[in-house]
VOGU-3710 file (C-alpha; in Angstrom, 3 decimals, decimal comma):
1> xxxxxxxxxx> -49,438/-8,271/-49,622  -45,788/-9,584/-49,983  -44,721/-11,208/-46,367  -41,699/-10,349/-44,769  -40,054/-13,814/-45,081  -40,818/-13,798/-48,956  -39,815/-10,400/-49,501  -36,172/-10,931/-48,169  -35,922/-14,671/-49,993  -32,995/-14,758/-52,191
11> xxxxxxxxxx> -33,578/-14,097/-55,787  -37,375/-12,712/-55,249  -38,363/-9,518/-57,414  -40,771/-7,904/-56,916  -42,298/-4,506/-59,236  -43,958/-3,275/-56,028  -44,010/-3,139/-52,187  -47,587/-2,653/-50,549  -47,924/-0,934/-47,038  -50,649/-1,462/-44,272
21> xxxxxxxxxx> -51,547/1,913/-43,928  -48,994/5,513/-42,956  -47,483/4,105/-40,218  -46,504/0,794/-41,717  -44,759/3,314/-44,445  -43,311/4,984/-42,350  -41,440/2,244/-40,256  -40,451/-0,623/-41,189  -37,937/-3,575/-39,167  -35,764/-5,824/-41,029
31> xxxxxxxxxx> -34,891/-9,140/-39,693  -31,656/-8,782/-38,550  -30,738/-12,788/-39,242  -31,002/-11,200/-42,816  -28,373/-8,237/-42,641  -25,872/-10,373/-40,590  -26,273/-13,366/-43,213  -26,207/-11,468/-46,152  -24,371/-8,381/-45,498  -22,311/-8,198/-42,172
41> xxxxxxxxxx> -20,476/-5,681/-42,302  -23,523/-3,327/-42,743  -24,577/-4,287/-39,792  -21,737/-3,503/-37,745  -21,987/0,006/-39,367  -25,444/0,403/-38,474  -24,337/0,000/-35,135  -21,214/2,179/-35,249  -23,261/4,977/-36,466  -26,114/4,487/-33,530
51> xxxxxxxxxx> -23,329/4,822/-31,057  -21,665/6,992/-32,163  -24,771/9,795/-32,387  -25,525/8,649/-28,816  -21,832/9,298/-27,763  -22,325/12,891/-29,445  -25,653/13,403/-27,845  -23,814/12,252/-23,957  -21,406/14,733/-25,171  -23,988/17,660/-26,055
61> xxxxxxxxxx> -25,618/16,880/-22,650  -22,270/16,857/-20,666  -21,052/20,547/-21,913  -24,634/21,476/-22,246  -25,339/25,654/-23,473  -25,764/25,436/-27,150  -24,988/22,078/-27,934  -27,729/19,645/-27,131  -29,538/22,005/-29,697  -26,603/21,403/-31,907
71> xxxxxxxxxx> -26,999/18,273/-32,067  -30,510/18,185/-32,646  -29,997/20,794/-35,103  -27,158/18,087/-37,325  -29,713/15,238/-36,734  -32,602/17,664/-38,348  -30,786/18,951/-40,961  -30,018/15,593/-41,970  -33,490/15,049/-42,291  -34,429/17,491/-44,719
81> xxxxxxxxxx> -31,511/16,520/-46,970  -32,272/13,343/-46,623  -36,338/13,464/-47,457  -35,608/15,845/-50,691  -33,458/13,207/-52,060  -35,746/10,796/-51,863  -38,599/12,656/-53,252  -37,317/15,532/-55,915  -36,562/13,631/-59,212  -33,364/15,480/-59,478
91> xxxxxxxxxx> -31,395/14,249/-56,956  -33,173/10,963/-56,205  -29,987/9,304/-57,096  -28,918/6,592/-54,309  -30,731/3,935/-52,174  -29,418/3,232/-48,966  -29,064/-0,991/-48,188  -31,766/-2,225/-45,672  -30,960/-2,414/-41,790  -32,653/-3,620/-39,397
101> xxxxxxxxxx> -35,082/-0,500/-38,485  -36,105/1,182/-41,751  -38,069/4,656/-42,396  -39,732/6,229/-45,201  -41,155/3,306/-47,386  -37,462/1,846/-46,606  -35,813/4,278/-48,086  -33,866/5,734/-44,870  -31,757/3,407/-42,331  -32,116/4,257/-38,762
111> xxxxxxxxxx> -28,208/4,620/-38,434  -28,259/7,745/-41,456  -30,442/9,813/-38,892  -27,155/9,287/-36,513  -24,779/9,833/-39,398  -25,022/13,586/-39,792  -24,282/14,352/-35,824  -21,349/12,076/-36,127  -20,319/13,917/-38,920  -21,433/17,493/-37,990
121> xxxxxxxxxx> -21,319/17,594/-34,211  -18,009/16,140/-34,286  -16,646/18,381/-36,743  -17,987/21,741/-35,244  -16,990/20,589/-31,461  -13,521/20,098/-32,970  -13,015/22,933/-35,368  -14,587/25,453/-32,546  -11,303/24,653/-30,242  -9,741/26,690/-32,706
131> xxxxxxxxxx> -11,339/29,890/-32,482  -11,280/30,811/-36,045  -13,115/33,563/-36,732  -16,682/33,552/-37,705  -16,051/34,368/-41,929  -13,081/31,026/-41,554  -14,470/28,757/-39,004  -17,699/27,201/-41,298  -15,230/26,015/-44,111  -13,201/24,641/-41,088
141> xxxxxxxxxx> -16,104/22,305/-40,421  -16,689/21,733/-44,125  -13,146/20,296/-44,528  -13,924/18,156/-41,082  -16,934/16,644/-42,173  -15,227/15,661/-45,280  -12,105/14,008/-43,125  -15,079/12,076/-41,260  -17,050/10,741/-44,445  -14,140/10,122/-46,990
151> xxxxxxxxxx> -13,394/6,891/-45,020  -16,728/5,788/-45,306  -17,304/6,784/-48,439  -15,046/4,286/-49,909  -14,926/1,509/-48,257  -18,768/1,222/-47,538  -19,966/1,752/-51,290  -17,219/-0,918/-52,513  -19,061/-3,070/-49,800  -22,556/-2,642/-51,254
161> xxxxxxxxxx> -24,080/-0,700/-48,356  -25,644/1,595/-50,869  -25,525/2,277/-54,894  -25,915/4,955/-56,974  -27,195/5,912/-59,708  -25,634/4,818/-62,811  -25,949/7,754/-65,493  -26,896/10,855/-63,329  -24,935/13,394/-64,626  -23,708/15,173/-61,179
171> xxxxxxxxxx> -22,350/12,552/-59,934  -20,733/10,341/-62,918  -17,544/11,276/-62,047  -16,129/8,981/-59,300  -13,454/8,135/-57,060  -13,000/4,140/-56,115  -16,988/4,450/-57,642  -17,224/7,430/-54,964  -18,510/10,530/-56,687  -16,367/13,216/-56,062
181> xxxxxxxxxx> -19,681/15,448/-55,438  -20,165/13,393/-52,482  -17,373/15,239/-51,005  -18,087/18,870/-52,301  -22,158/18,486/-51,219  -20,279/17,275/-47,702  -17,943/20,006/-47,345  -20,795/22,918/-48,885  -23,191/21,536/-46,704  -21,528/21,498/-43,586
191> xxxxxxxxxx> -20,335/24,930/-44,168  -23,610/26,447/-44,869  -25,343/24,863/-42,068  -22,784/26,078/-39,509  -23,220/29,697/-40,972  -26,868/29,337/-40,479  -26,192/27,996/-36,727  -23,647/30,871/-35,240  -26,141/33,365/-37,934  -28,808/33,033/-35,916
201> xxxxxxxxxx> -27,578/32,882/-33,120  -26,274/36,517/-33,627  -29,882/37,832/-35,088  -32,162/36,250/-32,343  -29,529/35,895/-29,302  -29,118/37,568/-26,562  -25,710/36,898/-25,150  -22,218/37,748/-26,859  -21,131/34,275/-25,444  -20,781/31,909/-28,606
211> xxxxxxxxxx> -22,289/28,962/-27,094  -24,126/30,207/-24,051  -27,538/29,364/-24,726  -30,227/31,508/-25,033  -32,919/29,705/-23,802  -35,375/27,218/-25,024  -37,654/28,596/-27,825  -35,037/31,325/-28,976  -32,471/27,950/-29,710  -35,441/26,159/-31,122
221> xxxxxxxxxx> -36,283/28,967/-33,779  -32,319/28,762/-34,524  -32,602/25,102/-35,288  -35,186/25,426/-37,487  -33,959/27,924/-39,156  -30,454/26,177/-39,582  -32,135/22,716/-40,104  -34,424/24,101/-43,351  -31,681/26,945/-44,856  -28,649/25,005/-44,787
231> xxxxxxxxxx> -29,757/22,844/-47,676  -30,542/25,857/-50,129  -27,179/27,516/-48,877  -24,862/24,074/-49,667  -26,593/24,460/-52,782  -26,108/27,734/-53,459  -22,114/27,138/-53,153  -22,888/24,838/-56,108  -23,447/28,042/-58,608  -20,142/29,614/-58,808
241> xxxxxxxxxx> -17,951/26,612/-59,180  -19,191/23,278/-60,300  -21,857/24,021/-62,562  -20,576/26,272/-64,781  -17,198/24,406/-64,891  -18,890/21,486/-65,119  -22,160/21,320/-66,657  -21,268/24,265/-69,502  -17,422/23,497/-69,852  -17,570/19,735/-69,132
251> xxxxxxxxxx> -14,583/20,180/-66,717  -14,474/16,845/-64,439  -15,944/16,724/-60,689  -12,560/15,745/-59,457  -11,322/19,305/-60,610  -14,397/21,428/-59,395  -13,914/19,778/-56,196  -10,145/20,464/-55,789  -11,493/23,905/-56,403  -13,286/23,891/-53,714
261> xxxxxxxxxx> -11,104/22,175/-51,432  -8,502/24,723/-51,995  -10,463/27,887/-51,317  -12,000/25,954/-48,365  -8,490/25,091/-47,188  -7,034/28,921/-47,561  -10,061/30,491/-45,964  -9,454/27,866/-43,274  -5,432/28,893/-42,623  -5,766/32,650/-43,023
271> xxxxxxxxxx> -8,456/32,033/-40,549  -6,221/30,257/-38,217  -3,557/32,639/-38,420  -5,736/35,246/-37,328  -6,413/33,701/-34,240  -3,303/32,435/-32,973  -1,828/36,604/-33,370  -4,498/37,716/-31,039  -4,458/34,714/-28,688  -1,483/32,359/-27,560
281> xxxxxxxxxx> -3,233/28,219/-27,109  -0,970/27,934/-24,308  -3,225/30,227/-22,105  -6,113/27,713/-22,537  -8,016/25,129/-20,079  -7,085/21,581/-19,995  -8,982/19,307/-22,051  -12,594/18,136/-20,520  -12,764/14,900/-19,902  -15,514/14,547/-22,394
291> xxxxxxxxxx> -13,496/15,341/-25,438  -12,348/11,829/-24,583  -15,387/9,901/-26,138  -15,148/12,026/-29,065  -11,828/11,227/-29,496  -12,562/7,236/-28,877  -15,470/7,574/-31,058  -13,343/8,643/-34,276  -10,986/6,482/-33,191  -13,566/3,511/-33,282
301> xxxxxxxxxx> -14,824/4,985/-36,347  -11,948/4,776/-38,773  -10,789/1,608/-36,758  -14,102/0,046/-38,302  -13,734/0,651/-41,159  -10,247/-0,463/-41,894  -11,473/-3,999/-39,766  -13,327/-4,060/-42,516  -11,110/-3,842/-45,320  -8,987/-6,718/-43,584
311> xxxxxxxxxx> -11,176/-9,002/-42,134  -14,212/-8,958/-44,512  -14,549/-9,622/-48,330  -17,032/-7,337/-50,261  -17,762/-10,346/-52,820  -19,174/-12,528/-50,224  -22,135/-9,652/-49,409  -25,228/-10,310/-51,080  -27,651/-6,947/-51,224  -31,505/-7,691/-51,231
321> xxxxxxxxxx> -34,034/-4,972/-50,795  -35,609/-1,941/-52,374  -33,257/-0,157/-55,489  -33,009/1,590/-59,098  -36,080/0,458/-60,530  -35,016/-1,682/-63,548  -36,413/-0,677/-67,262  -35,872/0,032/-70,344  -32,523/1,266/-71,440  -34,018/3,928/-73,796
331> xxxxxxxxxx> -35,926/6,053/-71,359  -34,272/9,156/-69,857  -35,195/11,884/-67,145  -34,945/15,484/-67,030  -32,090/16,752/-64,798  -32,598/20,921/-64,346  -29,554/22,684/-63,293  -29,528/26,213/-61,827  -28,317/27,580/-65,385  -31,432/26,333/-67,000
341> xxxxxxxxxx> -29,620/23,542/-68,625  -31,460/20,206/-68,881  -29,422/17,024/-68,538  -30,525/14,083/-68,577  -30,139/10,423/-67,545  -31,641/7,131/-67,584  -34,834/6,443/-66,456  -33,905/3,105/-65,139  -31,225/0,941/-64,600  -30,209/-0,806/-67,769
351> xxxxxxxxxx> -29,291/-4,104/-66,214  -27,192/-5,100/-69,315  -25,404/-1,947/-69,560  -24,206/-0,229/-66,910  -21,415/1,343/-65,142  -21,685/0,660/-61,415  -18,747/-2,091/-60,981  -18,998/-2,719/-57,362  -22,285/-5,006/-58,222  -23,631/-7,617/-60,467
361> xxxxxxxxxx> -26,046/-10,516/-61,181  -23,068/-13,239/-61,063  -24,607/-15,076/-57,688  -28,136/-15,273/-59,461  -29,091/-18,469/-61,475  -27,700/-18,586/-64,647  -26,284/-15,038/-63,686  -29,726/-13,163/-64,913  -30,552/-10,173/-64,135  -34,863/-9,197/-62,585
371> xxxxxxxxxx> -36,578/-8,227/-65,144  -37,840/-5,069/-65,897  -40,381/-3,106/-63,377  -38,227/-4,704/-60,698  -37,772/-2,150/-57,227  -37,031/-4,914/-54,933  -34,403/-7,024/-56,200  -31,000/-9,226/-55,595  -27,643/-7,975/-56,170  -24,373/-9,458/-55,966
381> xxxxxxxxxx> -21,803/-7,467/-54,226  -18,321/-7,967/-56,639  -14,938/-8,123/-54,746  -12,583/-5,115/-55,909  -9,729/-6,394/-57,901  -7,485/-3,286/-55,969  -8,871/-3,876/-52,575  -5,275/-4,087/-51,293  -5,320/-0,219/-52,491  -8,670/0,645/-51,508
391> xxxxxxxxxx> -7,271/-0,380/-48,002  -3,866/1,692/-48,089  -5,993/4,327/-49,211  -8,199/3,905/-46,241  -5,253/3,717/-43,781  -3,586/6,873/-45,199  -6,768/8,528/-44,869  -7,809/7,745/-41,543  -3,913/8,192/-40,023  -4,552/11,884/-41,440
401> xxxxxxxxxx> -7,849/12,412/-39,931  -7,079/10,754/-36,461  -4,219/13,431/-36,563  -5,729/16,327/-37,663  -8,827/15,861/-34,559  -6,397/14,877/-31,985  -4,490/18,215/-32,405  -7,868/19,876/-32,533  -8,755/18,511/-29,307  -5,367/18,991/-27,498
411> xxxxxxxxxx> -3,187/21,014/-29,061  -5,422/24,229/-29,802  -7,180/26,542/-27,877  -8,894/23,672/-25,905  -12,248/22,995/-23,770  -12,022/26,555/-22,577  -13,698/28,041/-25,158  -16,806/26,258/-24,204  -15,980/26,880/-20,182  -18,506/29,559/-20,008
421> xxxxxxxxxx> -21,805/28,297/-20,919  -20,811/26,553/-17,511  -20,730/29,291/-15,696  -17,598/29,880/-14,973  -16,241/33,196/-13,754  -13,229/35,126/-14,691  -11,842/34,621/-11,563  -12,286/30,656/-11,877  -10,841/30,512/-15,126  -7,574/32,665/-13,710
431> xxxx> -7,235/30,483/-11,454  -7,384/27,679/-13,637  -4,514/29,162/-15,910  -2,393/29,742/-12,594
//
C-alpha cells in the first residue's frame, strides 16, 4: 500500500495505486501543502469553481420555482458526462490534476462537480432574460456556455491543470493545445441538455408558466430525464457535422466547429428577433437583486483567470498525480465513430514522442522520463513561449463575455420573466411597470 506522503514525493512512479476498500475509491483528499507548493494556481481554481456553484445554488434558492432543480439538474448531468469519460475507452481522453478532495479512484476533482452549474446555470439564467423562443433559446445557452469555458480552456491547460491525450483522433486538432472539440461538445451539450430541461417540462408539467415548478417528484423525473438524455443528444449533434467532415473528409476541427458556431449563432439572432417584434424589453421588471452575484461571479471568474496569466508563471508548476499511462509507442486503441469507422490512437503515452507541448520531463533528474507502466507520475509544466498572447487572447475574450452577460442581465427582457414562479399577480406586476 503506497502512503500518502510517498505517493505525492517528487519524482515517485508508480505502475499502480491500491485502495482500502469502495469507499477509499471513491474519495480520496489530497494534501493541500501539495497543490499550493506545486501547483498554485490550481488551487485557487478549485476554489473559484466551489464558489462559484454555491453562488449559483444561493441563486437557485433565492428565485426558487424551477431552478434549484436546475441546478441540480447541471451538477447531475455533469456527472454522467463526466463518469463515461472516464470509463468508455473511446473518450477516456483527459485526466484532470489532483485537488485537494478527489473522487472516482482520483480521477474527478471536487471543483468539476461545481464546474457544469457555473457553466450551465449561469448560461440558461442569462440567456432565459431573453425570451427566445423555445426552437432558438437552447443554442443561446450553447453559445453561453462556450463564452464561460473558452477562458478557462486556455489558460488552465497551458497551466497544467489537466492534459490530454496525445494522439486521439477527435481531439488532435487544437487551439493554444485546446481542442477545438472542447468547444463544439460544450456548445452541443449545453444545447441538448436545455432541450431536454424545458422538453420535459412540457410532457410531464402541469403549468404553462416556464419556470413555475411543478412540484417535487414531477421536477425530479425531469432531472433525470435531462441529466441521462442530454449526453446522447450533444452527441447526436456530432453526426451531421463533424464526423463526416471530419473523420471521412479529413476537414480540420477548427472548421467543423465554425460550422457549428455559425448555425448556433443564426438560430440564436433569428430567435432574438422574434422576440423583441412581439415584446418591447422596456416593459420589463427591474433587475433582482440576485442577478448581482451572478454578475460578480463571472466577473470574479474571468478576473481569475487573467490574475493568472499576469501574476503566475506556468513553468514554475510541477504536476504529480495519476495520468496517461506510459508504454510502448507501438500499441494503438480502437476509436469507433458513429459511421462505423475505426480510428485509432496510441495506447499509451510515448514519452519520447509526443505532441502535448505544455509539459515535459525537463525538472526530472537528468530530464528522464518514468518508465513504462507508469499511471502516477511527475510532469513538468513548460512556460509558453507566446504567453504574452495567450494573455491578450484571454483579455479579448473575457471583455466579450463580461459584455455579452451584462446586457443579458440588464439590458433584455430582465428578472421579470422569472417574477411568476413568485407569485406574483398581474396586478402586482402592472403596478410594477407603472
Amino acid at each position: 500500500m503506497v502512503k500518502d506522503q510517498d505517493l505525492f514525493a517528487f519524482g515517485k512512479n508508480y505502475d499502480n495505486i491500491n485502495f482500502e476498500g469502495p469507499l477509499d475509491w471513491f474519495f480520496q483528499l489530497t494534501p493541500i501543502e501539495h497543490v499550493w507548493k506545486y501547483q498554485p494556481s490550481y488551487l485557487l481554481v478549485h476554489f473559484l469553481f466551489i464558489f462559484g456553484g454555491l453562488i449559483t445554488l444561493l441563486h437557485a434558492f433565492i428565485r426558487g420555482g424551477r431552478l434549484p432543480y436546475l441546478w441540480l439538474a447541471t451538477v447531475l448531468h455533469g456527472l454522467v458526462v463526466e463518469l463515461i469519460c472516464y470509463f468508455l475507452p473511446d473518450v477516456d481522453n483527459f485526466w484532470h490534476s489532483q485537488t485537494p478532495i478527489m473522487f472516482i479512484g482520483r480521477r474527478l476533482p471536487l471543483h468539476i462537480i461545481f464546474l457544469y452549474p457555473c457553466f450551465l446555470y449561469q448560461s440558461t439564467v442569462a440567456v432565459s432574460k431573453l425570451k427566445l423562443p423555445k426552437w432558438s433559446e437552447p443554442f443561446a445557452v450553447g453559445l453561453g456556455v462556450v463564452l464561460i469555458d473558452i477562458v478557462y480552456d486556455i489558460v488552465c491547460v497551458n497551466f497544467g491543470h489537466w492534459t490530454w491525450h496525445d494522439t486521439d483522433p477527435s481531439i488532435e486538432d487544437r487551439f493554444y493545445w485546446v481542442p477545438w472539440n472542447s468547444f463544439y461538445f460544450h456548445a452541443t451539450f449545453a444545447a441538448s441538455f436545455s432541450i431536454w430541461f424545458q422538453l420535459t417540462k412540457k410532457i410531464i408539467g402541469n403549468s404553462n408558466d416556464k419556470w413555475a415548478s411543478n412540484g417535487f417528484i414531477k421536477e425530479m423525473i425531469c432531472v433525470l430525464i435531462t441529466s441521462l438524455l442530454g449526453v446522447p443528444g450533444g452527441v447526436l449533434m456530432f453526426i451531421p457535422i463533424y464526423h463526416p467532415l471530419h473523420d471521412i473528409h479529413k476537414i480540420h476541427s477548427e472548421v467543423t466547429f465554425m460550422f457549428l458556431f455559425s448555425i448556433f449563432l443564426l438560430l440564436t439572432w433569428l430567435g432574438d428577433r422574434s422576440a423583441r417584434g412581439k415584446e418591447s424589453p422596456k416593459e420589463t421588471q427591474k433587475t433582482h437583486w440576485s442577478s448581482w452575484l451572478l454578475i460578480f461571479h463571472l466577473i470574479l471568474h474571468y478576473a481569475t483567470f487573467l490574475g493568472m496569466c499576469l501574476y503566475f508563471k506556468p513553468g514554475n508548476d510541477i504536476s504529480i498525480g495519476l495520468k496517461e499511462p506510459i508504454g510502448p509507442c507501438d500499441e494503438f486503441s480502437p476509436v469507433h465513430t458513429p459511421f462505423g469507422m475505426v480510428l485509432q490512437k496510441r495506447k499509451y503515452l510515448c514519452p519520447t514522442n509526443y505532441d502535448e507541448k505544455y509539459f515535459d520531463w525537463s525538472c526530472l533528474p537528468n530530464k528522464q522520463p518514468p518508465p513504462n507502466g507508469s499511471i502516477w507520475y511527475t510532469s513538468c509544466i513548460v512556460q509558453p513561449k507566446n504567453m504574452l498572447e495567450i494573455t491578450l487572447i484571454a483579455a479579448c475574450l473575457s471583455v466579450i463575455a463580461l459584455v455579452v452577460f451584462i446586457n443579458l442581465h440588464l439590458n433584455s427582457f430582465g428578472d421579470g420573466v422569472f417574477e411568476r414562479i413568485k407569485g406574483l399577480t398581474k396586478t402586482t406586476l402592472k403596478k410594477k411597470n407603472k
